[in-house]
N, C-alpha and C positions, 0 to 999 in steps of 0.2 A: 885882135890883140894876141902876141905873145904871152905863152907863159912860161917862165924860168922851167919850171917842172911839168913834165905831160903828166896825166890823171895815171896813165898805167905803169907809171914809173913810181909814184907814192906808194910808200909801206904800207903794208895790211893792217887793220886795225886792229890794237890786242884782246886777245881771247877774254872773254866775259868773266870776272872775278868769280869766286865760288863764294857760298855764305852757309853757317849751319843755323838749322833753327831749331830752338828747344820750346819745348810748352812745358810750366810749372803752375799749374792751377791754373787760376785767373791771369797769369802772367807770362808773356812770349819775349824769349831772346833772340836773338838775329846777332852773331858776329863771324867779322871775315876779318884773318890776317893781311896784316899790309908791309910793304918793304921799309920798315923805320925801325929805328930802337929807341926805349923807352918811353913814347906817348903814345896817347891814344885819341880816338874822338870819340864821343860818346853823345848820343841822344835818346830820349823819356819821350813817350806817347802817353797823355793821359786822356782816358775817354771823360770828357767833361757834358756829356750827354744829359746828366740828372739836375744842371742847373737850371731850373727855373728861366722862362726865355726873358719872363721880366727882370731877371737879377742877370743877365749877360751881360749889360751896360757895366757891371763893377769890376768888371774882368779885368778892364784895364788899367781901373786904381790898384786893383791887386796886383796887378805885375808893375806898375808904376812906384808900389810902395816897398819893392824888395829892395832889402838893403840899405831902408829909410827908419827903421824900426828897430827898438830892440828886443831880444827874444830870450828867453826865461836862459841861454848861455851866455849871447854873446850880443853887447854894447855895440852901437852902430860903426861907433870907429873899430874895431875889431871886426865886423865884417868886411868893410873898405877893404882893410888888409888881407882877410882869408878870401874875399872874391879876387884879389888881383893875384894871388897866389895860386889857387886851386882855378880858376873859372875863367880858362884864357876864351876871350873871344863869348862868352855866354847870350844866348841870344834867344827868348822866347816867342814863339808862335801859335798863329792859331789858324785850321784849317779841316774842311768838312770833304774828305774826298766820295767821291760818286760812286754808283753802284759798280763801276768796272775793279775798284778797290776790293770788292766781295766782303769778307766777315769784316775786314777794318773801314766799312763804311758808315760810318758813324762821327763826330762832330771830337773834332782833337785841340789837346793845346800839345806843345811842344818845348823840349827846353834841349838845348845843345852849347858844348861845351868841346873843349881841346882840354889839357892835361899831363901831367907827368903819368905812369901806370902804376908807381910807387905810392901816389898818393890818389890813388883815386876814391879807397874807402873814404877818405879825407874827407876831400873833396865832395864828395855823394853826400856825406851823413851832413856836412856846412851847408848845401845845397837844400836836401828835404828841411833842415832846420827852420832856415828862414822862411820858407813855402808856409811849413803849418807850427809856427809858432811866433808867429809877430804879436807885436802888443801893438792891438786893433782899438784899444781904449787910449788909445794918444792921439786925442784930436788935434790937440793945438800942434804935434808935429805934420799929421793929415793935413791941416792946411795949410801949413809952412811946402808942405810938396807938391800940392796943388798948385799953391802960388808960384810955385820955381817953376812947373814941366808946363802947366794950360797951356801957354802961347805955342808949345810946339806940337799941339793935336789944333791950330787952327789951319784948315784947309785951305781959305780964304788969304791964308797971306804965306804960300807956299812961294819954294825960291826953286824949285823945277816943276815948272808947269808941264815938261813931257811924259817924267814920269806920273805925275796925274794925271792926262790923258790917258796914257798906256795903261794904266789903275785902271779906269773908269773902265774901257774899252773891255778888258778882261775880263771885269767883272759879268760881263754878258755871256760869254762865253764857257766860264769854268766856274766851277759850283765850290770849290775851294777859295778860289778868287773873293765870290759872292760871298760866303760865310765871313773871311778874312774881312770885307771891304764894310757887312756890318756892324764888327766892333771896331772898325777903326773908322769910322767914315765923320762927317761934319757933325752930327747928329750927338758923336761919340764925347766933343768938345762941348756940345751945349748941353749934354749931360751932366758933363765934369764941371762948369762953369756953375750952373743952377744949384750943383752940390755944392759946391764953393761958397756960392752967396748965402744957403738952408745953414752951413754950418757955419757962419760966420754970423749969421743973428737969430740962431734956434740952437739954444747949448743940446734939445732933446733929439736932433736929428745925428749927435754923436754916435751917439747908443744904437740907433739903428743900420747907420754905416758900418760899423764897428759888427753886429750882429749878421748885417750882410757877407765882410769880409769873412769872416770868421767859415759861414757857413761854404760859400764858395771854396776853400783853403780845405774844407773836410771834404767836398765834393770833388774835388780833383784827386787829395792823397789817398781816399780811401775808391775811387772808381773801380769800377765792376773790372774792366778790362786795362791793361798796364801793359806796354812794347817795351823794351828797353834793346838799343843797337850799341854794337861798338866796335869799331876796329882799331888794330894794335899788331903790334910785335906777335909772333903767333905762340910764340913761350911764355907771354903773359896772359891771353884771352882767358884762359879756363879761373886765374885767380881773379879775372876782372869782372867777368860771368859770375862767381860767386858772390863775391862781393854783395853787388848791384841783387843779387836775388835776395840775398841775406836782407839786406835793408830793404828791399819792397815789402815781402812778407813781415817785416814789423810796423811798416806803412798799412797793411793790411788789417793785422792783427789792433794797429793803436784807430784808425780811422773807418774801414770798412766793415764789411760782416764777414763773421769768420769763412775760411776757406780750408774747404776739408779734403780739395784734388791733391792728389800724389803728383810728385815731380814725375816729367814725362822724360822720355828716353831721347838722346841726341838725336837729330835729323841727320839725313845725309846731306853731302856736300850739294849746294846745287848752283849753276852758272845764275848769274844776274840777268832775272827777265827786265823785255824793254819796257821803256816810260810808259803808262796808260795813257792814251789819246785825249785830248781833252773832249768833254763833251758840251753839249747847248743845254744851260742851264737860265732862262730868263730870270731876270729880278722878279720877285713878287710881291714888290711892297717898295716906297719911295724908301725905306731904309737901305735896301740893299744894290741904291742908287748911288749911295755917297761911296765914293774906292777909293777912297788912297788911303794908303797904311802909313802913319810918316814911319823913317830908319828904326827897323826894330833897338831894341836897351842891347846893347854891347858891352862888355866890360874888359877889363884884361889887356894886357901885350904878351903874346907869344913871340920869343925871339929864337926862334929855333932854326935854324937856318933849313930850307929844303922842306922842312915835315908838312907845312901846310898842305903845300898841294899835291903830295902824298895821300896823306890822309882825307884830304877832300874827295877824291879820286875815291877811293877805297869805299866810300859812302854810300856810292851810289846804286851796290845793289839790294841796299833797301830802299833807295827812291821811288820802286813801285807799293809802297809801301800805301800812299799815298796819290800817286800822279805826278809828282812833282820832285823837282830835287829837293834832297836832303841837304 
């Protein structure tokens, strides 16, 4: 077979983005400018390492219930509109990368986000809100959300069966996969279903729910170890860097134990190392059997014409961050 283009006639591939990294305590920055004006992308690594492996199953009512509650600001319809405003495109994860990760190996949730740069204090401080201050004593709305999302963590009556395969298959293979595949996997719906039926005829399993959220909501804002990446315009990074530290450190100060490290000195520039290879991580347990994650929670329309995949592009030299794309 012909091809239009010989292989030695294709352009070179572009030279490896650069990224600075700073250490502030308990808290690492990663940002590289990108060729756009005015937005940026931004994603949060929380180590969620200290939750209880029996309270992981609540992981995902808690991310299930953001933006279903309301919090000592701001009424639910009010967040509707500050999420579609501030949180283009939001999207939480969760993943465990392997020892080739080195000190970020350790068990991660993840939240990422596109934006204006103008608003990103905004943005940032609407975001941590809803994290750690839903009102977790509103059952009868807990099970109004229950009842709307359950059917879409049933595995069982999935509408791509490839990407389930491909799930499953992964999960053999990558230990990120694996972690990801146990809170989302069939297991994760007959969780949520059993909780459903407890609180719908035991008013006492409110309280408990409600005591669970709560604590997981403290154990992610106040985590020992906090990433925070972003890229942007490169005349805005340094106010968008500040920003985002300014509000971790009072994530700190309101949630964690105090933190007495001095802010570290800028890194130097360095090109973007490649992906970490995946490695052979077996299941160890019929949990980490079930893999499919349904479509992570999306919110937002970004109409920006061009920026996306700019800034997607621009991401990926913190994708060794982890193993995987950002």
């Amino acid at each position: 077979m012909d091809f239009l283009i010989k292989p030695d006639l294709l352009p070179h591939p572009p030279a490896p983005l650069s990224y600075t990294k700073k250490e502030w305590g308990s808290i690492t920055t990663y940002t590289a400018p990108a060729p756009v004006s005015g937005v940026g992308s931004y994603q949060l690594y929380f180590n969620i390492g200290s939750i209880p492996q029996e309270d992981l199953s609540y992981l995902c009512l808690y991310q299930m219930l953001l933006t279903e509650l309301d919090t000592g600001r701001y009424p639910v319809e009010q967040q509707k509109t500050l999420e579609q405003e501030y949180l283009h495109e939001c999207t939480f994860d969760e993943f465990y990368p392997g020892p080739e990760a080195g000190p970020y190996s350790y068990p991660q949730m993840t939240v990422f986000w596109y934006g204006l740069t103008e608003d990103f204090a905004c943005g940032l401080d609407f975001l941590l809100n809803i994290m750690g201050d839903s009102d977790y004593r509103d059952s009868a709305t807990i099970i109004q959300v229950l009842e709307k999302y359950l059917p879409d963590y049933d595995l069982s009556k999935t509408d791509n069966a490839a990407s389930l395969a491909f799930s499953l298959a992964e999960g053999y293979i990558r230990r990120e996969s694996c972690f990801r595949n146990l809170l989302n996997g069939q297991e994760i719906y007959c969780f949520l279903k059993n909780l459903l039926d407890r609180m719908r005829n035991d008013e006492n399993v409110a309280d408990v729910v409600a005591e669970k959220l709560r604590s997981i909501s403290v154990s992610i804002l106040g985590s020992a170890k906090t990433i925070f990446t972003a890229s942007g315009p490169e005349e805005a990074l340094e106010a968008v860097e500040r920003q985002g530290i300014a509000a971790l450190k009072q994530l700190r100060r309101q949630f964690g134990p105090p933190d007495c490290s001095q802010e570290g000195a800028a890194g130097a520039s360095h090109p973007s190392p490649p992906l970490c290879a995946p490695i052979f991580f077996p299941p160890k347990s019929r949990g980490w059997e079930s893999a499919w994650k349904p479509p992570p929670r999306r919110s937002g329309f970004w109409g920006i014409s061009g920026g996306i995949a700019g800034l997607r592009a621009v991401t990926c030299p913190f994708s060794w961050l982890a193993g995987i794309n950002i």
